[in-house]
Every structure is written in structure tokens, then in C-alpha cells.
matplotlib code that plots the C-alpha trace (Angstrom):
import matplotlib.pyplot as plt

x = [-12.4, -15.1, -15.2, -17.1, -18.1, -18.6, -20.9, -21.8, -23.0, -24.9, -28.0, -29.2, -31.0, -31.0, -30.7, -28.2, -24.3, -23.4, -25.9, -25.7, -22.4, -22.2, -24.7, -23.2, -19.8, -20.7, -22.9, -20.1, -17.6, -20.7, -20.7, -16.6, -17.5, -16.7, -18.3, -19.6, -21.8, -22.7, -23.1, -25.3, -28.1, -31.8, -32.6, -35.5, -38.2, -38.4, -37.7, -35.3, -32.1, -31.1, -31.2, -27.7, -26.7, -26.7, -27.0, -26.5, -28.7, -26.6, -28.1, -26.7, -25.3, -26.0, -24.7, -20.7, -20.6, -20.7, -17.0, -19.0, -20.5, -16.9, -18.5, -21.1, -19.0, -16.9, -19.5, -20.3, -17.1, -16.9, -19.8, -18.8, -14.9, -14.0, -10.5, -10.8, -13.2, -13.6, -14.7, -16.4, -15.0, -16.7, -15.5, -16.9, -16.8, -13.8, -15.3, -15.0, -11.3, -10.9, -12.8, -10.6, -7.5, -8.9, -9.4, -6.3, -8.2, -6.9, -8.5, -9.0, -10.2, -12.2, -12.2, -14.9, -14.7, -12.3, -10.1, -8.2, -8.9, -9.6, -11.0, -14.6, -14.9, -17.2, -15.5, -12.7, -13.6, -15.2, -12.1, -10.1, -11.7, -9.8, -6.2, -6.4, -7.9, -10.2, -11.3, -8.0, -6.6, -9.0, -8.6, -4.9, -5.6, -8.0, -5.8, -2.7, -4.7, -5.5, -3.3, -4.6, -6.2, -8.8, -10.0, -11.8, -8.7, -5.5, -6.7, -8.8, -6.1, -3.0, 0.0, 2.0, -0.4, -1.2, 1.6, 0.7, -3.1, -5.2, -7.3, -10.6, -13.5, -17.3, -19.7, -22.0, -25.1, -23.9, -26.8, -29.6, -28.4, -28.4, -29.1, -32.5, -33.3, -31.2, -33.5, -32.4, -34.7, -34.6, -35.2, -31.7, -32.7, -30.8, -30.6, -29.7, -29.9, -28.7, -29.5, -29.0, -25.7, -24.6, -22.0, -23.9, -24.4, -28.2, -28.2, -25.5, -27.3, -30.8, -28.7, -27.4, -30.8, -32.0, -29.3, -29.3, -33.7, -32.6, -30.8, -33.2, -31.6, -34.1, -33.9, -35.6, -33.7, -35.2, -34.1, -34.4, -34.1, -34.3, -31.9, -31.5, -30.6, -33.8, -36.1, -33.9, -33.5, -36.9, -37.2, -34.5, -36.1, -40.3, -38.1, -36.7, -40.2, -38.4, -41.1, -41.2, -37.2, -36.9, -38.7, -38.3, -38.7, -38.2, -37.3, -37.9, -37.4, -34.1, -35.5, -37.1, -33.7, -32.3, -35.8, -34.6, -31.2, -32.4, -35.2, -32.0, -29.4, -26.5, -26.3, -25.0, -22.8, -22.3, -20.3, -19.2, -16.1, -15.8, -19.3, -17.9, -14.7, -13.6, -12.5, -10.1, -8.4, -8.3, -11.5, -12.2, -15.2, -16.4, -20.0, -21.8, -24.2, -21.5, -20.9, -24.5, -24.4, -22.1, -23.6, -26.8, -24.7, -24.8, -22.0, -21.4, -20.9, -19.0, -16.4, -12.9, -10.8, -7.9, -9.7, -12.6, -10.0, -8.6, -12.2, -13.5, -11.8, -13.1, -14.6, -17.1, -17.3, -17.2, -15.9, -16.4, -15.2, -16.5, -19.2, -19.5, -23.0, -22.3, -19.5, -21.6, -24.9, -22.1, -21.7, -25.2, -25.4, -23.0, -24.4, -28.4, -26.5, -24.0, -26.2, -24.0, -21.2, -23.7, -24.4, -20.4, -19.7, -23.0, -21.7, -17.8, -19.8, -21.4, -18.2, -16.3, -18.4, -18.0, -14.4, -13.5, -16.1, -18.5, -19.1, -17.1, -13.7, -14.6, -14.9, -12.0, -9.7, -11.0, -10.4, -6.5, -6.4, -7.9, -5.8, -2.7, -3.7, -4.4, -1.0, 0.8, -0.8]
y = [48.6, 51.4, 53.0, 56.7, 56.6, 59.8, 60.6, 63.7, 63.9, 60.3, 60.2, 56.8, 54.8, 55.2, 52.9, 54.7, 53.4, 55.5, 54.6, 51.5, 51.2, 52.8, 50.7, 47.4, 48.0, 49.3, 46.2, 43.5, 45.5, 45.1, 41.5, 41.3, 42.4, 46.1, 48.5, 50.8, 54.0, 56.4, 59.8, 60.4, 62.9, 61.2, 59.2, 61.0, 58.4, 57.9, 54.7, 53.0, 52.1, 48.6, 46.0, 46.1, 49.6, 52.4, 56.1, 59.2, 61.9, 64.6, 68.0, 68.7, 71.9, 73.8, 73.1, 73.7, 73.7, 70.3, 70.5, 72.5, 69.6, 69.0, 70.6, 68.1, 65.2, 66.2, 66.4, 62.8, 61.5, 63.1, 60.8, 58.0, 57.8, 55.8, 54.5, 55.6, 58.1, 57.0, 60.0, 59.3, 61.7, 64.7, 67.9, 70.0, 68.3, 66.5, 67.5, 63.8, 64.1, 68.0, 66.6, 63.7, 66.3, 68.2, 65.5, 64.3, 60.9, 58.7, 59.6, 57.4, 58.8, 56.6, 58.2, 56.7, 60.3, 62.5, 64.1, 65.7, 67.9, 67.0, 68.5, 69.7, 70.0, 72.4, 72.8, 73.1, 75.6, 77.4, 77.0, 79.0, 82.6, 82.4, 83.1, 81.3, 78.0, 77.2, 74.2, 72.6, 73.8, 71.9, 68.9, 68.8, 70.0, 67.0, 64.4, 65.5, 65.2, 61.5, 58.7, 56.6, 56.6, 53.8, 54.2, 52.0, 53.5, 55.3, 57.6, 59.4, 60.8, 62.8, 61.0, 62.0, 59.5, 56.9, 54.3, 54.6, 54.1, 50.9, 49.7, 48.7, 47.9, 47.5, 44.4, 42.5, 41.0, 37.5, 36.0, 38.6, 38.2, 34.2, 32.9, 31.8, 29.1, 28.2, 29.1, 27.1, 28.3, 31.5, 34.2, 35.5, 37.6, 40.4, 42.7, 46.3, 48.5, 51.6, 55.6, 56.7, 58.7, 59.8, 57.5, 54.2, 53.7, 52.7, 54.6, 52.1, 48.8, 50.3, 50.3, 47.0, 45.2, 47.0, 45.1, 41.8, 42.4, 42.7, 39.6, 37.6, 37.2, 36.9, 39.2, 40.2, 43.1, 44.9, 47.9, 49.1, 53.0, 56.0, 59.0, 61.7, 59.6, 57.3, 59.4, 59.8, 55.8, 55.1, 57.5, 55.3, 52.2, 53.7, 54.9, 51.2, 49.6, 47.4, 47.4, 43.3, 43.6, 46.1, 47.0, 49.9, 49.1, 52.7, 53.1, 49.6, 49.1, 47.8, 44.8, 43.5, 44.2, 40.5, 38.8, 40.7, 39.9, 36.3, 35.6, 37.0, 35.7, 38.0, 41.3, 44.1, 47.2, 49.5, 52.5, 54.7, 56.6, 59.5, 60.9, 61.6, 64.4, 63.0, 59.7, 61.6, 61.2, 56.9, 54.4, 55.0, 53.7, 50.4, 50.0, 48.3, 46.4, 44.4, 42.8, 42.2, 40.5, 38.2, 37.3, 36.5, 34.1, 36.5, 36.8, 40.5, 42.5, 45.4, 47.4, 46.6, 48.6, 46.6, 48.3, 45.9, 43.0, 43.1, 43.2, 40.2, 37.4, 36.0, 33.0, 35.5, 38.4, 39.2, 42.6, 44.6, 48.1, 51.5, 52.8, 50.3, 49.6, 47.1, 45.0, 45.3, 43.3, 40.7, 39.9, 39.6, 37.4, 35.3, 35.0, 33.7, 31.6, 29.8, 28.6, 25.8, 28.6, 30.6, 28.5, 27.8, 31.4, 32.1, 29.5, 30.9, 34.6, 33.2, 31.8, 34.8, 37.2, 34.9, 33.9, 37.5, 40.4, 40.1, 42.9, 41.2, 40.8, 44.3, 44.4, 42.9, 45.0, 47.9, 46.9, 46.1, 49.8, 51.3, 48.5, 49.8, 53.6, 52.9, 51.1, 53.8, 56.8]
z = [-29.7, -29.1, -32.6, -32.9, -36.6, -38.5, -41.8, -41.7, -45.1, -45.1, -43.9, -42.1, -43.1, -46.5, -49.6, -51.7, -52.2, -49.6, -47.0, -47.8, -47.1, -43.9, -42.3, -44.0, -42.5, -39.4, -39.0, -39.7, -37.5, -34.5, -36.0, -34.8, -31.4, -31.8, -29.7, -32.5, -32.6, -35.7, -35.6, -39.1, -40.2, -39.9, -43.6, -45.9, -43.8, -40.3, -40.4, -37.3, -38.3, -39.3, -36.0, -33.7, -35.3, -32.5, -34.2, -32.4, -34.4, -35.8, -36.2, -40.1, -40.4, -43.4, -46.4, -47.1, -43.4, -42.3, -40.9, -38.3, -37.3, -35.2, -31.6, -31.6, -32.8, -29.6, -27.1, -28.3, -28.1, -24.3, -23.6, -25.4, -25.1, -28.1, -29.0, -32.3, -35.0, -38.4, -40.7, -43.9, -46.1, -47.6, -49.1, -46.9, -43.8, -41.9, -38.2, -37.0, -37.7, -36.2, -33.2, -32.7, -33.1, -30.7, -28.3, -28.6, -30.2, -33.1, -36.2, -39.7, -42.6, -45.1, -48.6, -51.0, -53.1, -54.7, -51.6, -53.9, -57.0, -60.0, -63.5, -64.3, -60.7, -59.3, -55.8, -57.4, -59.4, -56.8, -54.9, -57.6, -57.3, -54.2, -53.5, -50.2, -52.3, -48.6, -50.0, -50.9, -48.0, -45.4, -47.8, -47.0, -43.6, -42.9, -44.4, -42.5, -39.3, -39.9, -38.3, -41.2, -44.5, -46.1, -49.3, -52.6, -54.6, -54.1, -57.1, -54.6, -52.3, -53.7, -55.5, -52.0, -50.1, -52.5, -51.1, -47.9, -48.2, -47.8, -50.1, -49.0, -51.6, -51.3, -50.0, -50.2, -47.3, -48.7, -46.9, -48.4, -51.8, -52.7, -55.8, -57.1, -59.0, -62.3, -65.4, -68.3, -71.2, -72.9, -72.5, -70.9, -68.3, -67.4, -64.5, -64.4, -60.8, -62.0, -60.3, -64.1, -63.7, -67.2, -66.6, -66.1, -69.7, -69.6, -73.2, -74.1, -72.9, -74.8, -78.2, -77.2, -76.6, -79.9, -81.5, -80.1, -80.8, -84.2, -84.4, -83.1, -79.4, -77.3, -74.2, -71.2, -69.6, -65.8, -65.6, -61.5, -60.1, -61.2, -61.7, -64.2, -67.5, -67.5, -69.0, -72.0, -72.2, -71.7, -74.7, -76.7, -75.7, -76.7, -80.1, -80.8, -79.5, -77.0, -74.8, -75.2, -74.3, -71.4, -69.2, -66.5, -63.1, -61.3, -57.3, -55.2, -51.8, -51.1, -49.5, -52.8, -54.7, -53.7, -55.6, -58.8, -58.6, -57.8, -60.9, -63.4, -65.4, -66.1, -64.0, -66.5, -65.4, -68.4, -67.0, -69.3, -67.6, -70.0, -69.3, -65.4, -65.0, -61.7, -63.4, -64.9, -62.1, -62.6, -62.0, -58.6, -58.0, -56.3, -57.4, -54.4, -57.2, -58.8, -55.3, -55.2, -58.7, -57.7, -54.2, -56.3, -58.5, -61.4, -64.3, -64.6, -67.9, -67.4, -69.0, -70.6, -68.0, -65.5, -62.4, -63.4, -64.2, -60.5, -59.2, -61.6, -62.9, -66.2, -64.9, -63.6, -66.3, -69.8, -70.6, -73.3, -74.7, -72.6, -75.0, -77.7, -77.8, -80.4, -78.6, -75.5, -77.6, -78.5, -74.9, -74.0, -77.6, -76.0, -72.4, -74.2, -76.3, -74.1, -70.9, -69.9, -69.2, -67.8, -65.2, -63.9, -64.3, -61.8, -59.3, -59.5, -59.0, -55.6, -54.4, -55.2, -53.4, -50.2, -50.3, -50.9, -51.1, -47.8, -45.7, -42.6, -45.2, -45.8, -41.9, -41.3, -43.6, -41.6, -38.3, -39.6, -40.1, -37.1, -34.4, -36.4, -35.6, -32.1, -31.5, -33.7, -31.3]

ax = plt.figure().add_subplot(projection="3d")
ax.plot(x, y, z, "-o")
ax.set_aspect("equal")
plt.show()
């Protein structure tokens, strides 16, 4: 198929979840001899996209206009004539699908955030000093235009939609995230890649590793990005003089993320759900980084929800109760003091990731979607 791929809102490259995923997919669906291009905003550097990805530069309109970015999206689809556009979903845009209206194109819309409303939000909220309701509008608008919807959860498109919705979840580069060599002696080492969202619970995990410290667990936790909750944990961590037990990485180049994964243990997830309004909705979100933990041969520890149960078997994962610092230092307790498990949990991790969370199952899933849309139109 010739696929026109849309993200008007996703600048590539980039090293971001969202990024990340766009060039990821778009890669593997190259890899299945599609005939793919992207139509993205240039990343923050000037960097050349990833090798085998062909992106046609899109001028970004300004912000809360990007569904303006439809004319040029059709002028590139003149030129390109693809069977299908894919549009990443954003609030404000949805020009990839109006252009594929327009030209009489099928259109599939990937939803990887809220198309829908939801409480606390701000376009929302916007949206309600208007009787007209613009935004909620174009939302329905742009999903009744689609011949097909994708999406990491059927919380993120209306209750109308949900049944008919495929579900599609993250990947993982199971080749640039392999396992490292098996470390048998303490201390556990334990991996954290995190852009400090209030609701990634590195406040949590500092608590925890002041606990375990306490008990005489010994600990060695790397702590990588950056975001707008490090400060305060690097605060809490100064505060509990952890500096022997955590240590704070910042911002690497995503190339030297699979050498951290790779020298750890135990990759740890500690999302706290009610510090984020649009989860109200359900657990929506497919964090790119568990895929990585696994594909590095890492047990994960994560949260007690059954959105993470359908993702991670316990062979793989401990889980432990959203916000409970202290049940979350039981599980690392149990990870340092139970190596033997360790180890077959980190080889069932790797063989999960390839038997069922690569980027060309993702791939594949996807190209299902669009071959029906195409037949269906």
C-alpha cells in the first residue's frame, strides 16, 4: 500500500513517546514493504530522520490551528497519491483526515490521546464558554470522517465508538534494546526513564528507596530525563541523603538509553493515575518504556491496576498499590532479595517483548486496519 502518514503535531525526529512512536511504526510498516511517507513538523535539531523514513516537511500552522494544515496535506497527497492517510490524532488538528475527505481518500485515525472530553480539561473547558462547543464539534466531526479508528485504548474515543475500535499498543526496537549481562551480586540495580509527569510517581519510588535504605536493602536506583517533578524528587532524595541510592541522570540521548536499560536489574514504572484528570476517563496509556524494559530483559514494577495485568503477566511483573510508597519498597525488597527469580522473570520479559510487543506486531496490527479501510471504501 502507499500510506500518507499525518502528525501534525509531532515533530520528527524527536525522542519523546510520541516521536518515538511515529518513527518506530512507520519504520516497521517500510520494513513490510509499504510505500510510506510522513508529513511531520522538523524536530527541535536538525538532525535527518531515522534511515528508510521519507518525511515531507510540514510548515506548522500556528497553534490551535493545525487542522489548517489540511491544504498542504492535500497538495501532498496530489503528488503522492496514496491508498490510504493515517492521522495521528490531536485536538486541534484532524487536516490529514479533512484532506482525505476532501480527496475522496480513505482516512484512519490513530488515537493515542483523549478524542473525547474529559474532566480537568483545559480544552474542554475552553470549549464551554461557547454555545457552539468548536472543539467538541471538530472532535466528532473528525471521527465521523474516518473509515477506521486505531487506538492504545478504547477509553480514548466515545462510549459510541468503543466496540468498534482496534486496539493497538506501543513497541519496542527489539534489536536495540537486548539484554546485558546477568549481574548476580548486590546491589539491585534499578532503572527509572521517566519525563517527571506528576503522574510518574518518582516522589513515590524516592520514599520507597528511603525505606528499603532504612532496612538495609541495598539499592542502586538511575533515574533518566527530566520533566517538571524532578526537581522536587531530587529535593526528597538531598532531604533523605540518598545520594549513595539514587542517583539522577537528566536528558540522554536516546541512543545511550538501551546501555542503561542493559547494565539494570528491574525497570520500575510508578504511575500514579490520580495525579492526571484525563485518566478519569480509564488507564489509557501505553507507556513506550515498559516495552523497552522488557526488550532489555527487565522485570517491571508497576502499579496494581488490570490495564497493567493485560499488558504484563506475572512471570514478568510485580505489582503493587498506586501511591503506596511503602508496598512499592516491599517490591523492590523482594526483587534484591530473590535473584534466582530475578533472572527467569528477565528472560520471560525478553521473550515477551518479541513474541508479542515489537514494533512490526505493532506494524502488523496496523496494516490489518488500513487493508480493511481500503477494501471497505
Amino acid at each position: 500500500m502507499r500510506i500518507l502518514y499525518t502528525a501534525v503535531d509531532t515533530p520528527i525526529p524527536g525522542t519523546d513517546g510520541g516521536s518515538v512512536h511515529v518513527q518506530e511504526l512507520c519504520l516497521a510498516l517500510a520494513r513490510r514493504h509499504h510505500d510510506i511517507q510522513v508529513v511531520a513538523p522538523r524536530g527541535v535539531d536538525q538532525r535527518s530522520p531515522p534511515a528508510g523514513l521519507v518525511v515531507r516537511r510540514l510548515r506548522r500552522p500556528p497553534r490551535f490551528f493545525e487542522w489548517t494544515a489540511a491544504g498542504q496535506i492535500r497538495h501532498i497527497a496530489q503528488d503522492f497519491e496514496p491508498d490510504v492517510i493515517v492521522d495521528r490524532f490531536y485536538t486541534f488538528g484532524g487536516g490529514g483526515i479533512w484532506a482525505a475527505h476532501q480527496a475522496g481518500i480513505p482516512a484512519v485515525l490513530e488515537v493515542n490521546s483523549p478524542a473525547r472530553p474529559y474532566p480537568g480539561s483545559w480544552r474542554d473547558g475552553l470549549d464551554r464558554l461557547s454555545l457552539l462547543r468548536p472543539v467538541d464539534r471538530w472532535r466528532r466531526q473528525v471521527l465521523d470522517w474516518s473509515d477506521a479508528v486505531y487506538t492504545t485504548s478504547v477509553h480514548l474515543v466515545p462510549p459510541r465508538l468503543q466496540a468498534a475500535v482496534t486496539v493497538v499498543t506501543n513497541g519496542v526496537d527489539i534489536e536495540r534494546f537486548r539484554p546485558g549481562p546477568t549481574r548476580s551480586n548486590p546491589p539491585l540495580c534499578g532503572v527509572y526513564a521517566s519525563s517527571f509527569r506528576a503522574w510518574h510517581g518518582a516522589e513515590d519510588l524516592v520514599e520507597a528507596v528511603r525505606l528499603c535504605v532504612a532496612r538495609g536493602v541495598e539499592l542502586e536506583i538511575i533515574c533518566l530525563g527530566e520533566g517538571p517533578r524532578l526537581a522536587a524528587a531530587r529535593q526528597a532524595a538531598d532531604r533523605a541523603d540518598l545520594s549513595g541510592a539514587i542517583r539522577f541522570v537528566g536528558r540522554v540521548p536516546f541512543a545511550e538509553v538501551p546501555g542503561y536499560l542493559a547494565a539494570a536489574d528491574v525497570g520500575l514504572a510508578p504511575f500514579d493515575p490520580k495525579a492526571f484528570s484525563a485518566l478519569k476517563l480509564g488507564w489509557f496509556w501505553s507507556p513506550i518504556k515498559i516495552f523497552e524494559y522488557l526488550a532489555a530483559g527487565l522485570p517491571v514494577v508497576t502499579i496494581d491496576i488490570e490495564e497493567m495485568h493485560r499488558l504484563l503477566p506475572s512471570s514478568v511483573a510485580r505489582f503493587y498499590p498506586p501511591g503506596d510508597a511503602e508496598a512499592l519498597a516491599t517490591t523492590l525488597e523482594y526483587w534484591a532479595t530473590n535473584r534466582t527469580v530475578l533472572r527467569e522473570a528477565g528472560a520471560e520479559a525478553r521473550r515477551l517483548a518479541v513474541s508479542r510487543y515489537s514494533w512490526d506486531q505493532q506494524a502488523s496490527a496496523v496494516e490489518q486496519v488500513l487493508r480493511e479501510a481500503v477494501t471497505r471504501v
